[in-house]
N, C-alpha and C positions, 0 to 999 in steps of 0.2 A: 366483329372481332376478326380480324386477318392476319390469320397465324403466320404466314409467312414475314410478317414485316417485325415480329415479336426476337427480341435477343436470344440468343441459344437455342433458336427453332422453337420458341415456346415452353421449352422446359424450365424457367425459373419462371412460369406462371402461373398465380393458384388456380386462379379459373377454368385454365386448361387443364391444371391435376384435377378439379374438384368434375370436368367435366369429362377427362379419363375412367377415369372414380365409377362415374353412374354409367357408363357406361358396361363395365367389367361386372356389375352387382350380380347376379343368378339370381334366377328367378325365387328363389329360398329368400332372397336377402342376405348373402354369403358376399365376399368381398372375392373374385378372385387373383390370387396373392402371385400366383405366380406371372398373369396377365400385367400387374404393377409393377412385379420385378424387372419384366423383359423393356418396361417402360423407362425405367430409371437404368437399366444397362444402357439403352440405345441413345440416353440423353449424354451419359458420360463418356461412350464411345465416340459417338458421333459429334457432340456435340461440346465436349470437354465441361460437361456444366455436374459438379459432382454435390450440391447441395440438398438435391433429392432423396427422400426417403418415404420407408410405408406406413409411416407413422404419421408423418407433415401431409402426404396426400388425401389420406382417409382423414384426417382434421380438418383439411380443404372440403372435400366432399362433406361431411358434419356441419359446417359453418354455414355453407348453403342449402342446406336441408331444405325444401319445400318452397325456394326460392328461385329455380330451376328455372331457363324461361323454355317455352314447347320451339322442338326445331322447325316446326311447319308454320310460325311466326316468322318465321326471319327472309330476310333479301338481301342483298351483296352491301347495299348502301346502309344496314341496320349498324350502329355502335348499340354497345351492351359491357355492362359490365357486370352482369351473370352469367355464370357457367348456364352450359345447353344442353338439352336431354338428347335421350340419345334416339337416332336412326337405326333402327333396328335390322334394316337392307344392310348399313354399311356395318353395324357389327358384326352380325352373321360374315360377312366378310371378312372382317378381321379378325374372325376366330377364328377364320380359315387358315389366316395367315399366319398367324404365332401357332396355329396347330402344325402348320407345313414347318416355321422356325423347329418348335421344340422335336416333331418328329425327325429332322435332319441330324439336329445332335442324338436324340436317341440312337437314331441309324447306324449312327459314326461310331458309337458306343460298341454297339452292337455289330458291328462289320469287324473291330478292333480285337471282337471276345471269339467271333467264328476263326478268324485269323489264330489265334491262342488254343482252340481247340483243334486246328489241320496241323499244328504242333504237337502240340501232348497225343494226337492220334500217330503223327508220326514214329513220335518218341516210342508208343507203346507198340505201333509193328515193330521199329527195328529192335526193340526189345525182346518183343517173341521171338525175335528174327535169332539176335543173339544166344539166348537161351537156347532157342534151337539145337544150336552147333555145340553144345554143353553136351544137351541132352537124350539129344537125338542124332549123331554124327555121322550113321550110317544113310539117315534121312537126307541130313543138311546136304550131306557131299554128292549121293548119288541121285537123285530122284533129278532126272531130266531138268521139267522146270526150273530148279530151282539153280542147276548147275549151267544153262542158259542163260539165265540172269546177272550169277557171279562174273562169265566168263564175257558177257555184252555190255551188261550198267556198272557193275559194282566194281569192277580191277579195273577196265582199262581206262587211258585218258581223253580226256573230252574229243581228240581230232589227233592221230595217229600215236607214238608213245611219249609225246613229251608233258610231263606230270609238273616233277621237282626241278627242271631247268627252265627257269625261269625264262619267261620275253621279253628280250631289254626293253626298260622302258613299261614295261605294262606290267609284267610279275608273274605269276604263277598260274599254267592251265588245271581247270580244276580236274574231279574225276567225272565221268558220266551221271552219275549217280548227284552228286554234287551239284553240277548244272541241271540238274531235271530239278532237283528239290527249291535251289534260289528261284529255276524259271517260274514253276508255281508259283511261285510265292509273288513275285515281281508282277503274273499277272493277277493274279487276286487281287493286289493293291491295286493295280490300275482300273478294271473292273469295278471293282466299290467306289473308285474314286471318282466314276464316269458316268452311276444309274441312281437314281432314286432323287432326284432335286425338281420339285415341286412349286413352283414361284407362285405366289396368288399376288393378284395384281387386279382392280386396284385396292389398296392397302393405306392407313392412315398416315404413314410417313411418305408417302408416295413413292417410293421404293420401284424402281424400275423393274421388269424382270429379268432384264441382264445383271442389273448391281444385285439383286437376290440370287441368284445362282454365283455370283461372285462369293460374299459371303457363304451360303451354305457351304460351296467346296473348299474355302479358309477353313471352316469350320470343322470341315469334315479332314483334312488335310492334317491341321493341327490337331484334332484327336489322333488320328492315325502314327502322325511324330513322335509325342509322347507313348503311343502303345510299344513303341517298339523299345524302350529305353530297357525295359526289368531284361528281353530278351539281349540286349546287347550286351549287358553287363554277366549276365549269368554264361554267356557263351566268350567272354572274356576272362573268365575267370579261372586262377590253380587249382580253386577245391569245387571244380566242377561234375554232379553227385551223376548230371547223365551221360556223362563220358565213364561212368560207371554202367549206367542202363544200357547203353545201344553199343559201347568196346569202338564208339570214332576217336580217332586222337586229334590233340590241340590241335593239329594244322587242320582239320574237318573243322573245327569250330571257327576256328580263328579265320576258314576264309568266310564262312557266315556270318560273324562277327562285323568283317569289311563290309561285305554286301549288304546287311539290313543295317550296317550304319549308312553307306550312301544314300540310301532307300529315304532313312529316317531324314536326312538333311534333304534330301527333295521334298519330299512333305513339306518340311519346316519354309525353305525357300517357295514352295509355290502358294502357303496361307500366308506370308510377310507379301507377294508379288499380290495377292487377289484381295488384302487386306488397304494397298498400298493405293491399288488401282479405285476402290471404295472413296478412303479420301480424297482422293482426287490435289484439287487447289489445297484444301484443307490439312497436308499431309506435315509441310512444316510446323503446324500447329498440334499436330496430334502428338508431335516428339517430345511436347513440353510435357506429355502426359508421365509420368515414372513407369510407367506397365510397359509403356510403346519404349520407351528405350531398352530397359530389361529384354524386353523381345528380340529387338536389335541386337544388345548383346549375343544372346544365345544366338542368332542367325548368325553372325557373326564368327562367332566361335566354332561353330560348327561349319564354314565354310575353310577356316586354317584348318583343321580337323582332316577336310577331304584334301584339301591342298595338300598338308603335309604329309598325310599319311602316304602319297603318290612312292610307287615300287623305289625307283632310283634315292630317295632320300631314306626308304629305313633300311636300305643295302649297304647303302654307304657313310650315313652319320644318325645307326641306329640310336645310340645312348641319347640324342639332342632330340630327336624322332619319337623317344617314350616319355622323356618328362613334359616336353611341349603339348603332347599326346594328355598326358594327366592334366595337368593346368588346363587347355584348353576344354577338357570333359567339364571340369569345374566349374568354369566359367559357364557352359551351355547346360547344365544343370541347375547351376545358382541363376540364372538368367531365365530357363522356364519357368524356374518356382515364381521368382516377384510375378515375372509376368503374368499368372494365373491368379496369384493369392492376392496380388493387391488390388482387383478390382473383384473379384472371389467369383468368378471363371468355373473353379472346380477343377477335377482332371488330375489335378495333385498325387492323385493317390497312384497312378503311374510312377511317378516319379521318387515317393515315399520307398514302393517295391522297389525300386532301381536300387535307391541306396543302400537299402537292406542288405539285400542282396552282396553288394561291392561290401560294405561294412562286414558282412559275415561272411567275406571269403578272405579280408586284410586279418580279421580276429582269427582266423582258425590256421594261417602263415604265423600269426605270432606265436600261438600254442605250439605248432609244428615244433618252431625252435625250440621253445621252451622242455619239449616233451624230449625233443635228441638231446639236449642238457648246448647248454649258452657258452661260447667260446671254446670251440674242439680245438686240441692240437692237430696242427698240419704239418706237410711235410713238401714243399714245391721243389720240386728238380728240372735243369735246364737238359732232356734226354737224346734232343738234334735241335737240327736248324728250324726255329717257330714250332718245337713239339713239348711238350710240358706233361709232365707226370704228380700226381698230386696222390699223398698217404696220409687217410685219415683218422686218425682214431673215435674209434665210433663203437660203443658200447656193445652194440646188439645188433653187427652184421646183416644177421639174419631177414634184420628187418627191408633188410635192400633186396625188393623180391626180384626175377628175372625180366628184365627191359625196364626195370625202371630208372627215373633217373631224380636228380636231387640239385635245388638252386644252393647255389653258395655264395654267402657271403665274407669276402677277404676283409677282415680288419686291417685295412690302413687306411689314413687320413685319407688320401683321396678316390676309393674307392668303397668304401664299408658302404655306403649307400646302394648301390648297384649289387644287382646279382643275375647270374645265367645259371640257365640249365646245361647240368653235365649228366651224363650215363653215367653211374659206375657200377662197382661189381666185388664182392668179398675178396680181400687180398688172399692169394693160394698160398694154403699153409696152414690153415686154420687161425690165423694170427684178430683181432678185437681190431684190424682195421679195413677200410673202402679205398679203394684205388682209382681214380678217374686219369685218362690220359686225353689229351687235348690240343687242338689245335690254336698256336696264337694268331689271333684277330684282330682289329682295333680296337680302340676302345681299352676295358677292364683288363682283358687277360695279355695288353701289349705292357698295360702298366706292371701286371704281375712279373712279367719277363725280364721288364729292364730291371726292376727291384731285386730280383732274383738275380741277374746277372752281374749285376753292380756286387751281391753276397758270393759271389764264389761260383753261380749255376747251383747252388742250394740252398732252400733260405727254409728254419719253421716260422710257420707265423698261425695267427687265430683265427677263425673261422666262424660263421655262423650254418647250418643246417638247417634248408625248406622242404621239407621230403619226409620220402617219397610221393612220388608221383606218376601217374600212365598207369595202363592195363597189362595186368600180368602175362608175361611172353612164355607160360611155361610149357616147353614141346615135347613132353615125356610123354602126353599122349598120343606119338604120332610114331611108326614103324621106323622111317628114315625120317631123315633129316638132314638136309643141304643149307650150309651157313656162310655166309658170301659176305665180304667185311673190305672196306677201299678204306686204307689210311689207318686215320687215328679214329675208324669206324670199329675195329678191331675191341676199344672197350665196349662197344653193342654186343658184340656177340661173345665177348666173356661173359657178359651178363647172362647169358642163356646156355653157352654151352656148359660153364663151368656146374651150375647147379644139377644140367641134364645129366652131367656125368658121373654125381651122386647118388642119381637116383637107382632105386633095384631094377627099372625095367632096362633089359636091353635092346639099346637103339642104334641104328646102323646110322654113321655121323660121317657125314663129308664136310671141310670146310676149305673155304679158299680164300685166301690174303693176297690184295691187291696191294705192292707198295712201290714207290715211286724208286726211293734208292733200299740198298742193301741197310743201310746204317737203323733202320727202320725195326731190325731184329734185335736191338739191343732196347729199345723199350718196356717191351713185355718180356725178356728172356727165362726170368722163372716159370712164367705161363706156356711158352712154347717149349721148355722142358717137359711140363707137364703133357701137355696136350700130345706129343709127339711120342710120348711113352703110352699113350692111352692104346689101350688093342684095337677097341672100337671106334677107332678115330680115323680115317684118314684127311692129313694135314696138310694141303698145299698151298703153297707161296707164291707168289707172281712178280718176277723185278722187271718194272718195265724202265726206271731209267737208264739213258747213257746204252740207247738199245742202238745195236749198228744199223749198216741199209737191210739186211736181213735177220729176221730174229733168231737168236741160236739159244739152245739149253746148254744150263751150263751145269756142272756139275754138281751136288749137293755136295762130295764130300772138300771139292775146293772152297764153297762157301763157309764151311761147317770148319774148316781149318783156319782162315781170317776171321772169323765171329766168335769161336768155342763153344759152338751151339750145336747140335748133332739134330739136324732139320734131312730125314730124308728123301722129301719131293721139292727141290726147287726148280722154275721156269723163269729163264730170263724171257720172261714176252710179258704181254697182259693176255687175262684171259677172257676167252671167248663167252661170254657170261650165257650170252643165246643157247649156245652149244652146249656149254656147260649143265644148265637145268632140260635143255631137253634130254639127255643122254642120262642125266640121274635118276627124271622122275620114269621114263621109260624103262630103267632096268630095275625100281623098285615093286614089293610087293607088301601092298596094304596100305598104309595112311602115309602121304606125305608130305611135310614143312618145308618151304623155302623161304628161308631168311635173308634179308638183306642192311648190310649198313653201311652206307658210303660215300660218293659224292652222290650228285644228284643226278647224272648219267647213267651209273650204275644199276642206281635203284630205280630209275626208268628201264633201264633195258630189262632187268629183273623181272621189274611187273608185268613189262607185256609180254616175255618169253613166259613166265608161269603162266597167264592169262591162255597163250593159243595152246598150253599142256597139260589143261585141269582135266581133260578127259583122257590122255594118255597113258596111266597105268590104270589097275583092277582097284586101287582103292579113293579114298579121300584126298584131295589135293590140296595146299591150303598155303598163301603167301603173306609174311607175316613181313614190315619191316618198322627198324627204327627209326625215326628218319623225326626233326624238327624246323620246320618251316615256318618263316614268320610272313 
């Protein structure tokens, strides 16, 4: 019998089942099943022949019972049309081999689950980490070590201070801390993806040991792909419970998010390239299979995925950037599953957690709404050139705790589908409603505009409510407090002053408004009434537009007479932000907060100037900002 010359490598042979069969028997007389299995995978894999099962083989085997002819009878020129006993040298071998098979996926399993626990270990220091600074604040801020770390890994940005200004073209440098945590990570995978492949050779399929190492790393590769899916969707997600545990905000996740997604499409791409390389000639024929196109797909999918996601396209045609973003997730979702379930692979259950997950973060946004009550009245006002003021009415204020912020959905036709995140902050006054001020962008809030404009510069219309959302900014427990706000950055830091100013403790409050023109104080003018009346406030302004070749101050009460606002520190310049926090936190005494909310210069220079001043006054230092990055 010369298997090779047999259709489908022999696998629609019975003789060859019935002579598999006796083979795999154990010494008990036990059949084993899994040995059978791996036989009927490799026939339908390799060989596209899918009418094999373990019921038709071990029938095979039954049928020739005691009719077996002995292998040490036979010679090259022998025809037979009996199954053959088995060579017990080449079994012992080939248990070697489907032992080295099945221990590779186990491996993979297993590299997948070590990978999941350098997480939840992670998860569980920066938790202690956080809780820390709760409950220990004299530990967290002062104890050497730990204040080395803040002021080397944790504040500053990967390579000088550029954080939130992005690199045309490439996008966002992460923070130190950041980059250490994806490096890990990056090499772990490559590491597992590099040690433990065991080729036994030779082997009943004759199986080279370059094409077994090929496989194994497919194998190992496409587990790995899948492991990553539950993490990307949980670090993608609104009602995500460990940005409650460790206090990182969306943009900490969200650059993780990117990173073990391209991670995850390398895997994918290099089990389709060593899958690919297998088939060899045979590769047009394996596409007729449904599993291998499914795969396709998802490769596929997840190649627009990385493509599109590239910095310059969700900068500049974000909205086309996130639904493409969903469909094509779908697609390379719906495209692992067949590919695993219809030849039953296993592994699924990766992908099962993934969805859950995404599925109980979309159900708990619908509740959100439901819970703020369905369809708020709003109130949208046109307050400058591209600046938009919005009054919400909204039950239970209260609930908008400090730095948080809330997606909103604009009922009209063409945008009720889409929603962003806004800051807002209790209208001053004590009044049942939220005030968000904003800048127009493309997109949603360009349409909001012209709608608005075309009504007068004020239009009401209906809303939906996602929120709240983010870790609470609340700075009452810190002595001073310096709050630094560029633009329509200004609603961040109502969010926090205004509450702080409630409160019984008293706290020594500087803040500084960076704004471009004058016209800029007419947005918030009931809050800069307030704020400017406050004792323990001091309130300054910064107008940098329309500044001559030398900057000059100009007078507050000239301002204060064109606007009817009684503001008494204004500086036509911009200010010195450097300068600014070093000279605050140097002349404070005990704990102190530096806030920031503004462009993304701003809050770079912020960071690194608090960064070289954590050790510059007697107490706790601590840089807190608002800031959303996609």
């Amino acid at each position: 019998m010369n298997v090779t010359d047999l259709t489908y490598g022999g696998c629609d042979n019975e003789l060859l089942w019935a002579t598999f069969v006796e083979c795999v028997v154990t010494g008990e007389g036990k059949i084993d099943k899994k040995a059978i299995d791996y036989a009927i995978y490799v026939c339908k894999e390799s060989y596209m022949y899918e009418n094999m099962s373990f019921n038709a083989m071990v029938a095979s085997y039954e049928k020739f019972e005691g009719r077996f002819v002995d292998y040490r009878t036979l010679n090259r020129t022998n025809i037979i049309d009996l199954p053959v006993t088995t060579n017990m040298t080449i079994y012992d071998g080939e248990m070697s081999y489907l032992n080295d098979y099945y221990y590779n996926v186990i491996k993979s399993t297993t590299f997948a689950e070590i990978m999941y626990g350098m997480w939840i270990g992670l998860f569980l220091v920066v938790g202690c980490y956080n809780l820390l600074r709760s409950i220990a604040p004299k530990f967290y801020y002062n104890y050497l070590q730990l204040n080395w770390f803040r002021q080397h890994i944790f504040l500053p940005a990967l390579a000088g201070t550029r954080h939130h200004r992005a690199i045309p073209f490439l996008g966002f440098v992460p923070l130190r801390s950041e980059f250490l945590i994806i490096s890990i990570h990056m090499i772990y995978n490559l590491l597992v993806c590099s040690v433990h492949y065991t080729p036994h050779y030779p082997n009943y399929f004759s199986i080279s040991p370059k094409l077994l190492v090929e496989i194994y790393i497919s194998h190992r590769t496409g587990i790995l792909s899948f492991a990553h899916m539950p993490l990307l969707m949980i670090f993608a997600s609104r009602n995500n419970f460990l940005s409650a545990v460790t206090g990182w905000s969306f943009s900490t996740f969200n650059f993780y998010h990117k990173w073990l997604g391209r991670l995850a499409f390398v895997h994918a791409s290099i089990h389709a390239i060593m899958w690919s390389l297998d088939y060899g000639a045979q590769l047009p024929l394996a596409y007729t299979s449904p599993y291998i196109r499914w795969g396709a797909v998802a490769t596929i999918a997840g190649a627009l995925i990385v493509i599109l996601a590239w910095y310059p396209i969700r900068r500049y045609y974000y909205e086309v950037f996130k639904y493409v973003h969903i469909v094509l997730a779908i697609f390379f979702i719906v495209g692992s599953w067949y590919h695993v379930v219809l030849v039953e692979l296993g592994y699924q259950q990766w992908l099962i957690v993934a969805f859950a997950l995404w599925a109980f973060d979309r159900a708990l946004r619908i509740a959100r709404i439901f819970v703020n009550g369905c369809r708020k009245d709003a109130t949208v006002e046109i307050v400058d050139e591209d600046v938009f003021r919005i009054s919400i009415d909204y039950k239970t204020p209260t609930n908008i705790y400090p730095g948080s912020y809330i997606y909103i959905h604009f009922l009209l036709p063409t945008v009720f589908y889409q929603s962003h995140p806004f800051t807002a902050y209790p209208e001053y006054g004590g009044s049942s409603k939220i005030v968000v001020v904003g800048k127009v962008q493309a997109g949603m809030t360009r349409t909001i505009e012209r709608a608005v404009t075309r009504a007068g510069g004020s239009m009401k219309l209906k809303v939906l409510l996602d929120g709240p959302y983010g870790e609470s900014k609340n700075l009452n427990r810190f002595d001073s407090v310096l709050l630094i706000a560029g633009g329509v950055g200004i609603t961040g830091l109502l969010s926090v002053v205004l509450p702080l100013l409630k409160s019984a403790k008293s706290v020594r409050i500087s803040v500084i408004w960076a704004v471009r023109e004058q016209s800029a104080l007419k947005w918030i003018s009931p809050e800069i009434q307030y704020l400017c009346s406050n004792k323990n406030l001091d309130f300054n302004i910064y107008i940098s537009g329309s500044l001559p070749e030398e900057s000059k101050v100009e007078s507050a009460e000239s301002i204060n007479e064109k606007d009817s606002i009684e503001i008494p520190n204004i500086t036509r310049s911009r200010p010195n932000i450097t300068e600014e926090i070093a000279k605050f936190v140097r002349s404070s005494d005990g704990s102190v907060a530096v806030f920031c909310c503004g462009p993304a210069a701003m809050n770079d220079e912020a960071r690194a100037a608090t960064s070289i001043n954590l050790s510059a006054c007697n107490g706790k230092v601590e840089y807190i900002e608002d800031v959303f990055s996609w």
